[in-house]
Backbone bond lengths (Angstrom), bond angles and torsions (degrees), N, CA, C in turn:
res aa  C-N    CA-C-N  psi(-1)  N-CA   C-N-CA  omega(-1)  CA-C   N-CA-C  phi
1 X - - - 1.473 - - 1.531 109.04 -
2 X 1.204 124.64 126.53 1.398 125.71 171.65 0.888 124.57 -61.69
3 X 1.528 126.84 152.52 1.849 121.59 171.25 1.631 102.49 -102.67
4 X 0.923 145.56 96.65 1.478 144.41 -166.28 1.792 85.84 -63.01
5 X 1.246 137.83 -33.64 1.826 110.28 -163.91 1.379 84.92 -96.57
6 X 1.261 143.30 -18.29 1.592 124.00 159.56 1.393 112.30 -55.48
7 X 1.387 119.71 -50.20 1.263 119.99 173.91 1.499 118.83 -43.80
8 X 1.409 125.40 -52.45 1.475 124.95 179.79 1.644 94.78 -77.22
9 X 0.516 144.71 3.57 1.438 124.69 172.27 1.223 107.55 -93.96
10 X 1.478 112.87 -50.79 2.054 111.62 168.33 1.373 111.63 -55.33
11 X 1.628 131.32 -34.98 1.613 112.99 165.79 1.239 109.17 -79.45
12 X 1.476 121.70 -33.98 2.121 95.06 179.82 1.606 107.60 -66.10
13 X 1.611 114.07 -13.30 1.270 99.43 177.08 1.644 123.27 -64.12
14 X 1.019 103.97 -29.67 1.674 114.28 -178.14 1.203 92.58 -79.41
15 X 1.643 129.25 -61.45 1.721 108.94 -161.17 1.565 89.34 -167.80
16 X 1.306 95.81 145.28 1.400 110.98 -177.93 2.239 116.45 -51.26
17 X 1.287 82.94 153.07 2.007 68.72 174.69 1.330 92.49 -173.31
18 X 1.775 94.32 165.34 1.723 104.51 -178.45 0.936 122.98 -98.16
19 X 1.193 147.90 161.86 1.642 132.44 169.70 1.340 126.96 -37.11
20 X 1.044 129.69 -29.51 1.552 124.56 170.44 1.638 117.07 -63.72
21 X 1.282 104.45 -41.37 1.569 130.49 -173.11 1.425 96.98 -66.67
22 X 1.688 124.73 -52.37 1.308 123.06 -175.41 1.579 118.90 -47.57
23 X 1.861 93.13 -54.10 1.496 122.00 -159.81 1.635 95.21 -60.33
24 X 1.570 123.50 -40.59 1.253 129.05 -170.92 1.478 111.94 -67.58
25 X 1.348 106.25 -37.54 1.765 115.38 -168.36 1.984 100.93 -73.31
26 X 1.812 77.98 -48.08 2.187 75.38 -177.26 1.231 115.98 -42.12
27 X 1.715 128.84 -29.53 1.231 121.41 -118.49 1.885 74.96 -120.42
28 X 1.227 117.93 -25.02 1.896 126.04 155.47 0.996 102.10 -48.79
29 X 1.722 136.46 -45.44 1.383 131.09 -162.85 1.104 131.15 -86.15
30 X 1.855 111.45 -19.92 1.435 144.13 159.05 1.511 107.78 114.90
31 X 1.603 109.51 31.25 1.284 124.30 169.93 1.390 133.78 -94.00
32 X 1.387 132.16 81.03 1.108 131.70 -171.78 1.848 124.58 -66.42
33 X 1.253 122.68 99.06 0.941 121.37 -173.52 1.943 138.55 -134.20
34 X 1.095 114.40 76.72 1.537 122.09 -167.89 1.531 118.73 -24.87
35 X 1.627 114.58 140.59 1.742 108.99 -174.90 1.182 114.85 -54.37
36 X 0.991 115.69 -41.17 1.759 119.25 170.63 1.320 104.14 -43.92
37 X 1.664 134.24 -94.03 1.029 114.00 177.20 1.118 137.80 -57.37
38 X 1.229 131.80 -2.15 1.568 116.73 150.32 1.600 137.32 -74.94
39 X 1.799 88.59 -6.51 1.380 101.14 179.50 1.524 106.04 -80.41
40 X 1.388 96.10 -47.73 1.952 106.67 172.94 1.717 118.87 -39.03
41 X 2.089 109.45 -39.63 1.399 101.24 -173.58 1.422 96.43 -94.31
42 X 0.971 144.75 -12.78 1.169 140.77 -162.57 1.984 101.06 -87.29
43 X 0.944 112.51 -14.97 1.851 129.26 -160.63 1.423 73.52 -114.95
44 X 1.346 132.71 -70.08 1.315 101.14 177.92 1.602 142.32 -26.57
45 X 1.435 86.79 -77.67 1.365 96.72 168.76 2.170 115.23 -42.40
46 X 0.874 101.72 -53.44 1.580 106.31 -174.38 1.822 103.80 -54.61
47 X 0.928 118.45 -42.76 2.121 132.30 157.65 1.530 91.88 -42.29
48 X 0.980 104.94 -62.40 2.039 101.17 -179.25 1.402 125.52 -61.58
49 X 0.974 121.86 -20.64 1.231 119.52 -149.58 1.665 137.71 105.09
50 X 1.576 105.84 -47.78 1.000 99.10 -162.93 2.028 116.09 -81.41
51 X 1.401 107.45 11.68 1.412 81.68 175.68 1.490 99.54 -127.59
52 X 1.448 128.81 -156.75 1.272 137.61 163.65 1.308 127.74 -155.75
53 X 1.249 133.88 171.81 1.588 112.47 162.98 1.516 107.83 -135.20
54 X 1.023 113.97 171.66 1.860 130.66 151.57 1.285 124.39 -116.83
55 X 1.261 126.89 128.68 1.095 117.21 -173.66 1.790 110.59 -82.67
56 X 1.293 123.97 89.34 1.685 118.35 133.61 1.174 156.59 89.19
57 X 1.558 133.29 -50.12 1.661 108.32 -117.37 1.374 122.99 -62.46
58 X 1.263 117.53 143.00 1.724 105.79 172.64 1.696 118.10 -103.01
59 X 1.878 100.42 -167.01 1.503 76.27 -167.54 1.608 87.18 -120.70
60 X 1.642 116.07 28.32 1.209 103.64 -167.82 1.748 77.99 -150.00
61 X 1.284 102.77 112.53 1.889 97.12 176.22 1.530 101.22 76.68
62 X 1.577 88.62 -174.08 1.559 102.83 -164.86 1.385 107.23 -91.76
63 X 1.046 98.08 167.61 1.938 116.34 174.46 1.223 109.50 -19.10
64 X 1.351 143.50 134.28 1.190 132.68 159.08 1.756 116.81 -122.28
65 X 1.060 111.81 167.29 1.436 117.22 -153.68 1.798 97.47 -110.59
66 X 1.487 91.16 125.71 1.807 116.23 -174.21 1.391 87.05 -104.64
67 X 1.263 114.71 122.83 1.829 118.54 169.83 1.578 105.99 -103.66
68 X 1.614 115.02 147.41 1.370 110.30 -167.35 1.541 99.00 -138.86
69 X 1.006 122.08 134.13 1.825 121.80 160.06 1.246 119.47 -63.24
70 X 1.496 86.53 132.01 1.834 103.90 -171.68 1.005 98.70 -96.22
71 X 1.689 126.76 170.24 1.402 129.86 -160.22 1.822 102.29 -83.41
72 X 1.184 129.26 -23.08 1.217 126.03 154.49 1.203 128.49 -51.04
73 X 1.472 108.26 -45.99 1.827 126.22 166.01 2.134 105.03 -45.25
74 X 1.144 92.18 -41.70 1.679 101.51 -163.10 1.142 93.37 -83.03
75 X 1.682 131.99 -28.51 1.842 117.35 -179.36 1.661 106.51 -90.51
76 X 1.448 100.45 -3.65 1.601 94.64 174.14 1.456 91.43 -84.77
77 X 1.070 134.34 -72.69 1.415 129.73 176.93 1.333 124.94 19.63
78 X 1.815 72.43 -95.36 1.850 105.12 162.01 1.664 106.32 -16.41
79 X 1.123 91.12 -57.19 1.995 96.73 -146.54 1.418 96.92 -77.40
80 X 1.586 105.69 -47.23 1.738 95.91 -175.09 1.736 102.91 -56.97
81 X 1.017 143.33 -57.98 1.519 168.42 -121.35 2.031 80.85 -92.12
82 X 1.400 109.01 -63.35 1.585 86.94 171.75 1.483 140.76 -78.03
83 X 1.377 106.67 -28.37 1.358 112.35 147.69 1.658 126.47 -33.00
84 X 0.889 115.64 -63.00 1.764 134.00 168.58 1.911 99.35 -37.03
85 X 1.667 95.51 -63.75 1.800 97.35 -171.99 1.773 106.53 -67.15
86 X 1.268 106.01 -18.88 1.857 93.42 177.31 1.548 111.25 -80.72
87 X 1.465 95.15 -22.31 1.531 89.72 -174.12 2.087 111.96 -72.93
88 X 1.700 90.07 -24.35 1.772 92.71 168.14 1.356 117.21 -78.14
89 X 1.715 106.78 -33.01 1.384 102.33 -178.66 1.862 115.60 -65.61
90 X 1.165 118.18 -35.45 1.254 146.26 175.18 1.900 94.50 -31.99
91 X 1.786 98.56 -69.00 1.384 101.41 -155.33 2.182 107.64 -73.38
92 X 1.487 75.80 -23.24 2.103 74.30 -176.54 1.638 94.27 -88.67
93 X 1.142 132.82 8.02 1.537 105.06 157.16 1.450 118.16 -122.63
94 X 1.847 98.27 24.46 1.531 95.10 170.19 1.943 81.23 -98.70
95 X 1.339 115.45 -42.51 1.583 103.21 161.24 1.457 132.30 -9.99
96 X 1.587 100.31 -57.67 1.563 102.88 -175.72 1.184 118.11 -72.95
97 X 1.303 108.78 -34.54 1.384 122.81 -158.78 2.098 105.85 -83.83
98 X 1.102 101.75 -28.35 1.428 97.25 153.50 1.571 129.44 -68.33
99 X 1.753 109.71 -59.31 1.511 100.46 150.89 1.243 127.22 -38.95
100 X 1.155 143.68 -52.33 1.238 132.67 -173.01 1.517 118.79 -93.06
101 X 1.262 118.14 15.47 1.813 114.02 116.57 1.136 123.95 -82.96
102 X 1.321 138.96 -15.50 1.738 134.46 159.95 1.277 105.47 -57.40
103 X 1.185 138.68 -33.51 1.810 137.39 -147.94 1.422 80.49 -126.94
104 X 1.225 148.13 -2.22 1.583 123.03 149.93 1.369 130.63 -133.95
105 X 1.451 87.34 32.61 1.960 103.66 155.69 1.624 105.57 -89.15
106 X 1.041 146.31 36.25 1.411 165.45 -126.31 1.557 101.66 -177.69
107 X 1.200 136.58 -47.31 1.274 161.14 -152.68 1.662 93.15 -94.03
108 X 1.539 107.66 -71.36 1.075 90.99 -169.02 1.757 117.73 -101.28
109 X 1.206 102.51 18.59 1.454 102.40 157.86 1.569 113.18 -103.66
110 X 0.962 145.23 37.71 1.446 150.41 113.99 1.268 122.23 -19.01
111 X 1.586 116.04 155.95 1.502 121.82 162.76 1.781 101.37 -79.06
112 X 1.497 144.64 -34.86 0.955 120.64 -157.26 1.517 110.24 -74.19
113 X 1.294 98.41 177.44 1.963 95.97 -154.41 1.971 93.23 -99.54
114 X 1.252 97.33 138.65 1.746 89.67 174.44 1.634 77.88 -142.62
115 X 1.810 103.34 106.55 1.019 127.49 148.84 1.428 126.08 -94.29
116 X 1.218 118.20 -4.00 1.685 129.54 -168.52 1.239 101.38 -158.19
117 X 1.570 104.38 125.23 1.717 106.68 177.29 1.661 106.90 -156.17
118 X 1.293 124.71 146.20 1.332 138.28 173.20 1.262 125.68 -119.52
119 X 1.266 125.05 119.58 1.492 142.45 174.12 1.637 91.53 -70.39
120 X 1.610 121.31 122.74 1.393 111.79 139.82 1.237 121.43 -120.42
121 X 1.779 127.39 119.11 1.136 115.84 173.26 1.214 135.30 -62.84
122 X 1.116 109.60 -40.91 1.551 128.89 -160.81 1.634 106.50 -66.96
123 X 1.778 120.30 123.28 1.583 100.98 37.81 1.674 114.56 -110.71
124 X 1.257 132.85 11.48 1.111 165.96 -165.30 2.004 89.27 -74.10
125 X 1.182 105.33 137.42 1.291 121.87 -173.89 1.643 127.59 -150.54
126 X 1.142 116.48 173.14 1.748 106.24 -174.77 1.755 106.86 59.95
127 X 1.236 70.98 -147.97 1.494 81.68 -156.81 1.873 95.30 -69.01
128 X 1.066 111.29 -43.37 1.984 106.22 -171.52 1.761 99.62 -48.11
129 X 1.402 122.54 -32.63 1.312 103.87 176.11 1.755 125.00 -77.46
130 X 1.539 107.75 -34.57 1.144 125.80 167.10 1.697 125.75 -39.09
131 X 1.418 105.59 -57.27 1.190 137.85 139.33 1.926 115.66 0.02
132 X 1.734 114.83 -64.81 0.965 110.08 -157.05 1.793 96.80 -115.07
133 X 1.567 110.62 -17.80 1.278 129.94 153.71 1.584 113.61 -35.89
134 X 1.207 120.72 -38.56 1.798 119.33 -167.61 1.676 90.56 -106.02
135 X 1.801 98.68 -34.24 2.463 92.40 -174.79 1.475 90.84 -66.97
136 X 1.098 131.59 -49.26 1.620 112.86 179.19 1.766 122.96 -64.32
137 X 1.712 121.81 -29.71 1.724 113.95 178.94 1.924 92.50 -99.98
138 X 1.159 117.12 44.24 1.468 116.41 166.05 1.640 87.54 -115.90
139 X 1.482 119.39 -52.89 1.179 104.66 -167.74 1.636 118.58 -92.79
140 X 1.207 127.86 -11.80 1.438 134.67 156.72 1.611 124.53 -88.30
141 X 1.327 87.63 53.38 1.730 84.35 172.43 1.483 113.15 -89.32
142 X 1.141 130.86 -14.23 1.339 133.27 -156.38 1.848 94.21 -113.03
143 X 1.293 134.72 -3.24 1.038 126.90 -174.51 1.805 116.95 -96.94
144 X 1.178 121.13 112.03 0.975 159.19 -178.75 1.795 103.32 -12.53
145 X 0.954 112.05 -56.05 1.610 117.04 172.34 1.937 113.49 -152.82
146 X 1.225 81.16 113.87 1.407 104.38 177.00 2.037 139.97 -106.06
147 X 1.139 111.62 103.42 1.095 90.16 -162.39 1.539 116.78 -122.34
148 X 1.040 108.54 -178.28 2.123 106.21 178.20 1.417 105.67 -112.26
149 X 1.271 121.52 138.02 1.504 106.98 154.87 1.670 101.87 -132.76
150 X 1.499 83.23 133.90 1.690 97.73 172.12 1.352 113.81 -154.04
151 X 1.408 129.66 165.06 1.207 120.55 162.74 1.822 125.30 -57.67
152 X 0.833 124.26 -33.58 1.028 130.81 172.88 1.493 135.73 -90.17
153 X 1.188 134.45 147.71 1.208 135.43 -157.71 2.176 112.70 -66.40
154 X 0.674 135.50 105.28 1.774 124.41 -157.22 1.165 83.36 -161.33
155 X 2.025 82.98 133.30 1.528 105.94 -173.54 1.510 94.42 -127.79
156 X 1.619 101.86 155.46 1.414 97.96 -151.77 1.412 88.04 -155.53
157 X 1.519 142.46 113.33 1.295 122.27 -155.93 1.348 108.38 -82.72
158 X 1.647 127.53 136.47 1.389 129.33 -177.77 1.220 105.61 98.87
159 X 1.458 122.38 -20.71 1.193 118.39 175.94 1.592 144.85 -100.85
160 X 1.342 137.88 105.44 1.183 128.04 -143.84 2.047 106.44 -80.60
161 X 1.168 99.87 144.53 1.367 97.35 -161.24 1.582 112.17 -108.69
162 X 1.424 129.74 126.12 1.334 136.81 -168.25 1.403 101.80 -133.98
163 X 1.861 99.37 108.69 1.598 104.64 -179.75 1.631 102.44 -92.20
164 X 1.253 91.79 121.15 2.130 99.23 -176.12 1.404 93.66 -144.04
165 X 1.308 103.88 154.63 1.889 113.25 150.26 1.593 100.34 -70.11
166 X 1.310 120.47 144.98 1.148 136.96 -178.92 1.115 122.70 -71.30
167 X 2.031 111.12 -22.87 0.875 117.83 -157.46 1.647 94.08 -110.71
168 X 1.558 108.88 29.21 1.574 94.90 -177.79 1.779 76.44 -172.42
169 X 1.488 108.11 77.23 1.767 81.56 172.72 1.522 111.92 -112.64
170 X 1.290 119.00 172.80 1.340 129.52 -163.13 1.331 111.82 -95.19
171 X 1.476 112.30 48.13 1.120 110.38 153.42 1.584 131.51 -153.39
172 X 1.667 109.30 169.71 1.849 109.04 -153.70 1.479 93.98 -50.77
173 X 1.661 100.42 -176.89 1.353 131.83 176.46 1.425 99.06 -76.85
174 X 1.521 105.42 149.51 1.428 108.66 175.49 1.632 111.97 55.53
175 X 1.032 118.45 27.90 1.864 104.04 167.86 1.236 134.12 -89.31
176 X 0.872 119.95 -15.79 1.676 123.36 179.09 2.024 106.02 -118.71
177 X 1.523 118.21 135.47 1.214 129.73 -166.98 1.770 103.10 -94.49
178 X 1.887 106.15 -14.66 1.325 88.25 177.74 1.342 88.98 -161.83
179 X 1.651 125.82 133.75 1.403 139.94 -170.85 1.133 109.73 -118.35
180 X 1.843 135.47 110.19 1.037 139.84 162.18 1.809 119.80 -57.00
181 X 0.952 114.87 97.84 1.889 95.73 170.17 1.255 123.02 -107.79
182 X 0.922 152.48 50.54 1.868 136.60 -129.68 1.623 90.54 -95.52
183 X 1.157 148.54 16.97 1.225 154.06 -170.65 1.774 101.94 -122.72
184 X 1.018 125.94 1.74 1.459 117.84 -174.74 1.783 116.71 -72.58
185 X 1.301 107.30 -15.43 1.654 108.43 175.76 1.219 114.36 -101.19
186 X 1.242 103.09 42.41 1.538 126.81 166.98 1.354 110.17 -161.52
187 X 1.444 118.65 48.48 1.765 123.95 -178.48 1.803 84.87 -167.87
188 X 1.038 140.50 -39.64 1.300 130.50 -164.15 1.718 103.29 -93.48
189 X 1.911 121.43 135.51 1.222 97.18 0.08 1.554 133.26 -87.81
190 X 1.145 148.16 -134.84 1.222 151.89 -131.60 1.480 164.29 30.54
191 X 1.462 128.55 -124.07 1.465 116.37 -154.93 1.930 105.95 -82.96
192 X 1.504 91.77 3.43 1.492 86.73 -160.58 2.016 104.33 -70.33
193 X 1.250 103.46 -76.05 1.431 137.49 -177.18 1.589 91.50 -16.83
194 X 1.247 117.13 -67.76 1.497 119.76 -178.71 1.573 112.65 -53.02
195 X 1.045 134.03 -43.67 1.468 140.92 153.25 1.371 132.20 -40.59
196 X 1.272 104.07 -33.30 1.581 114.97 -178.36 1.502 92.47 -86.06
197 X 1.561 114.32 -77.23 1.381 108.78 179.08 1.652 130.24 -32.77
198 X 1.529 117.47 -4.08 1.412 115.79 -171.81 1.441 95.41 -117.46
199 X 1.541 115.48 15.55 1.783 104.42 -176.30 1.864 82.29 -132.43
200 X 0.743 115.79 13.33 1.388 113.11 -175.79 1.634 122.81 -113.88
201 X 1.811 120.78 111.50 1.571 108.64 -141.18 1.229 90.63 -64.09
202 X 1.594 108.34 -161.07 1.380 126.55 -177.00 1.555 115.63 -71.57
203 X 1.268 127.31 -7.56 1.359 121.40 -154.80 1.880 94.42 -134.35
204 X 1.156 90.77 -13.26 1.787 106.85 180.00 1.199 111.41 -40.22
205 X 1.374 111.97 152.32 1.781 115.57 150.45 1.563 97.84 -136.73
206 X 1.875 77.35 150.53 1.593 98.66 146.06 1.374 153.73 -108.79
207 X 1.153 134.58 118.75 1.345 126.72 -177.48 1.196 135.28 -75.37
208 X 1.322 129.40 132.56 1.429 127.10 172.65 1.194 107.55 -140.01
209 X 1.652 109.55 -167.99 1.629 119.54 -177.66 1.412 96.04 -146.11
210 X 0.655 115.02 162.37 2.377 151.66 165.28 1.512 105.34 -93.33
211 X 0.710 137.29 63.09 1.810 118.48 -175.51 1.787 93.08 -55.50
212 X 1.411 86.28 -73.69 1.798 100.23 -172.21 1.443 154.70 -73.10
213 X 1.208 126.65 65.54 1.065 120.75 -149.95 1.362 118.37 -112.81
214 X 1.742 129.35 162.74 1.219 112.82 -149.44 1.608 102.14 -87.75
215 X 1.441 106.24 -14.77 1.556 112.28 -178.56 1.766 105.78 -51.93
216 X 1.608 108.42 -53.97 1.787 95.22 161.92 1.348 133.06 -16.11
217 X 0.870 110.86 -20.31 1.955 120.53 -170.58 1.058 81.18 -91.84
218 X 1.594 140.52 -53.28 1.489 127.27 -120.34 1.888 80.02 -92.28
219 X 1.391 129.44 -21.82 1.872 120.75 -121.66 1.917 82.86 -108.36
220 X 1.126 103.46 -25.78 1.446 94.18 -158.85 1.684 102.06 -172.70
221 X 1.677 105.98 130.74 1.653 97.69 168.37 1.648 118.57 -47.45
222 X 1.212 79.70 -35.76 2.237 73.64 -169.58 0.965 98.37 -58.90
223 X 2.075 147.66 -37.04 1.152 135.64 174.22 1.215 117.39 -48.39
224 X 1.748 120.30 -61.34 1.288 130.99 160.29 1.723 118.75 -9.73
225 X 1.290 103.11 -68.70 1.510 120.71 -174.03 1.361 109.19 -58.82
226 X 1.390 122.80 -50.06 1.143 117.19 175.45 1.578 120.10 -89.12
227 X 1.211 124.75 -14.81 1.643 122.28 153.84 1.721 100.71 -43.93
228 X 1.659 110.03 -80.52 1.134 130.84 169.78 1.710 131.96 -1.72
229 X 1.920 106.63 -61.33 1.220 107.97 160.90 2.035 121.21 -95.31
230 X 1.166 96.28 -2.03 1.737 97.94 170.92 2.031 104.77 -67.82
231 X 1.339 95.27 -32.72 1.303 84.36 -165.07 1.609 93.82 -107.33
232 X 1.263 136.42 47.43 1.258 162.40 -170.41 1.616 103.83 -132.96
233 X 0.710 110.64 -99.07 1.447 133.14 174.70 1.340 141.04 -63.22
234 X 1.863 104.86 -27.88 1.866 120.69 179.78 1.892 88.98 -133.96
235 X 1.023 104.50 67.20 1.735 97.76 166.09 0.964 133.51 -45.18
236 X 1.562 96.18 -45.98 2.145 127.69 176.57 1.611 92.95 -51.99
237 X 1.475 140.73 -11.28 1.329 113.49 -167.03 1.307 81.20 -109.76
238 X 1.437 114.45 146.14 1.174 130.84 171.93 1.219 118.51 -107.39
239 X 1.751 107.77 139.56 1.548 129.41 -149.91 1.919 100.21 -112.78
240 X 1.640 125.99 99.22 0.983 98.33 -178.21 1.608 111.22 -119.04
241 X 1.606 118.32 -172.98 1.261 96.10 168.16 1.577 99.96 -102.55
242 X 1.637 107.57 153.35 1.762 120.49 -168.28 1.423 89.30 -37.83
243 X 1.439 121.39 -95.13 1.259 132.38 179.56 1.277 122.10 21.65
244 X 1.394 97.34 -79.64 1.998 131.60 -174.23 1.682 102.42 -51.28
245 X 1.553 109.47 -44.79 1.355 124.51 172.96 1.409 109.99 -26.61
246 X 1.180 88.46 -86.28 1.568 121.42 -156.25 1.619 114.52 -66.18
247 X 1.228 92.12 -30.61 1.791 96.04 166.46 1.237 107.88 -77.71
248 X 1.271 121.16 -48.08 1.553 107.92 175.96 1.483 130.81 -60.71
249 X 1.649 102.66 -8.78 1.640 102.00 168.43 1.768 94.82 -108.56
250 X 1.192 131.16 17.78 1.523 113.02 175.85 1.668 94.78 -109.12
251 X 1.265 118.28 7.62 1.740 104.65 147.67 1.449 117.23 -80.13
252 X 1.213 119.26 -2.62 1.917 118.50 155.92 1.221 154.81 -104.30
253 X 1.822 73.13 -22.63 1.542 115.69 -179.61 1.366 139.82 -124.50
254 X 1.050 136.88 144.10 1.890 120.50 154.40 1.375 98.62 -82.61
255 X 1.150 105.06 136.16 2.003 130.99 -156.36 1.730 94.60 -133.18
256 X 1.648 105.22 122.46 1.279 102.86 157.70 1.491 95.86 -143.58
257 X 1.652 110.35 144.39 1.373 106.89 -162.50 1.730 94.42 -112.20
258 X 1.238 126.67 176.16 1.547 146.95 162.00 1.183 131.96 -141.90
259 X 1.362 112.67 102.02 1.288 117.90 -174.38 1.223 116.97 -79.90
260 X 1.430 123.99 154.39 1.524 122.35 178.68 1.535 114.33 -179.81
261 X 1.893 102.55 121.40 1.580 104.45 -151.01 1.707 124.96 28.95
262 X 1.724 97.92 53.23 1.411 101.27 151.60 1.565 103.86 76.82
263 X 1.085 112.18 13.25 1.422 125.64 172.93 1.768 100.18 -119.16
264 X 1.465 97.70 143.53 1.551 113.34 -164.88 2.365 98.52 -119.55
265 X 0.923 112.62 93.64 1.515 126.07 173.54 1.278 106.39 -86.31
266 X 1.627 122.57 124.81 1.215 107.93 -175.55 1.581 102.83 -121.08
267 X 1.613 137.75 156.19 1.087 131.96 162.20 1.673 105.51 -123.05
268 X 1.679 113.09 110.13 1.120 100.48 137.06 1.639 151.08 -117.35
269 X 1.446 105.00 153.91 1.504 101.95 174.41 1.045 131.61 -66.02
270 X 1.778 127.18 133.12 1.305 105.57 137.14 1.732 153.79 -40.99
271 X 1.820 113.36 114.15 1.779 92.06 -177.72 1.376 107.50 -77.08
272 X 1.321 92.77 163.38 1.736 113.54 168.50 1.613 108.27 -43.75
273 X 1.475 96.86 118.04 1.854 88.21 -173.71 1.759 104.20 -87.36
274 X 0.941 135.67 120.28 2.232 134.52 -172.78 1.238 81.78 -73.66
């Protein structure tokens, strides 16, 4: 459903215009909308703040009124315009997060033994961490001791909870047989990777994901679009290319990744520690 005063706000954003000019452009966009009511949202908006006008002169009749976005108009924008992209980002990483219980019911139907395992969200937060918090205690219910580590206090039923920096946690070498991270392409590079790998036994893996990558641009406009406003609007998420990834975690690890519908699953190993 359209917002017709979102709509005038994305054309005064480009360039000022009068009501006729608006009514003409909406009606390009497949917006049908009478002068009256466009006069109503447009007077709206101007009650708010966000628009303005100048009056004109013409050469046919009187003055007419050029309405322009005010810099309030442009932070509503902003906000509506990212609101909209969380609500897409929202649905493609409840996306992943379903795939990636498909691609690790495989994982844990194996012979190797995962008696000890840790979810870490961080640095991933809200709901995108939450998200992979329940795809990981949907599929570890049967595992023997389970725990979270995050900075923050999160309760997770079945799951025992250890508030640490990630990048310094309080516990031995080799303890956990299988480490959730799905937040790591937004922590690398740094202190983390080396940390995980030193709590992780010898036979361990770790898991992660790629959400973002720059090849998206290359695969499809809709990738484009949404590369496009992630790095618009969510800067903090980091956009890499696969490649760059994966080398930067195979200074800790042996890394083999799996792609599937455009989703990137990664497993790495622990090396032999001498």
């Amino acid at each position: 459903m359209h917002d017709p005063g979102l709509e005038i706000l994305t054309m005064l954003a480009t360039a000022p215009c009068h009501v006729y000019g608006l009514k003409f452009r909406l009606e390009e966009e497949g917006i049908s909308r009478s002068h009256s009511d466009l006069y109503k949202t447009v007077n709206s908006l101007k009650r708010r703040g966000l628009v303005d006008y100048e009056q004109a002169p013409s050469t046919k009749g009187p003055a007419k009124k050029v309405f322009f976005i005010t810099d309030k108009g442009r932070e509503a924008l902003f906000l509506a315009r990212k609101s909209s992209v969380g609500v897409v980002l929202s649905d493609y990483f409840r996306h992943l997060a379903l795939t990636f219980q498909d691609l690790m019911v495989a994982e844990f139907e194996s012979e190797r033994p995962l008696r000890r395992i840790a979810v870490v969200p961080d640095p991933l937060s809200g709901g995108m961490a939450d998200l992979f918090v329940a795809a990981a205690a949907d599929l570890t219910g049967q595992i023997p001791e389970r725990w979270l580590i995050a900075r923050d206090k999160t309760i997770i039923e079945k799951f025992q909870s250890l508030i640490a920096d990630p990048a310094a946690m309080p516990c031995c070498d080799g303890a956990f047989d299988l480490l959730i991270a799905p937040g790591l392409s937004e922590a690398v590079p740094g202190p983390l990777l080396p940390e995980l790998a030193r709590i992780l036994a010898p036979r361990g893996q770790l898991v992660t994901f790629l959400p973002f990558t720059e090849e998206m641009t290359e695969s499809s406009i809709a990738g484009e679009f949404l590369i496009r406003e992630v790095r618009r609007f969510f800067p903090e998420l980091q956009v890499w290319r696969q490649t760059d990834f994966l080398s930067a975690l195979s200074a800790s690890f042996d890394v083999t990744s799996v792609n599937h519908l455009g989703f990137t699953l990664i497993f790495c190993r622990a090396r032999t520690r001498e």
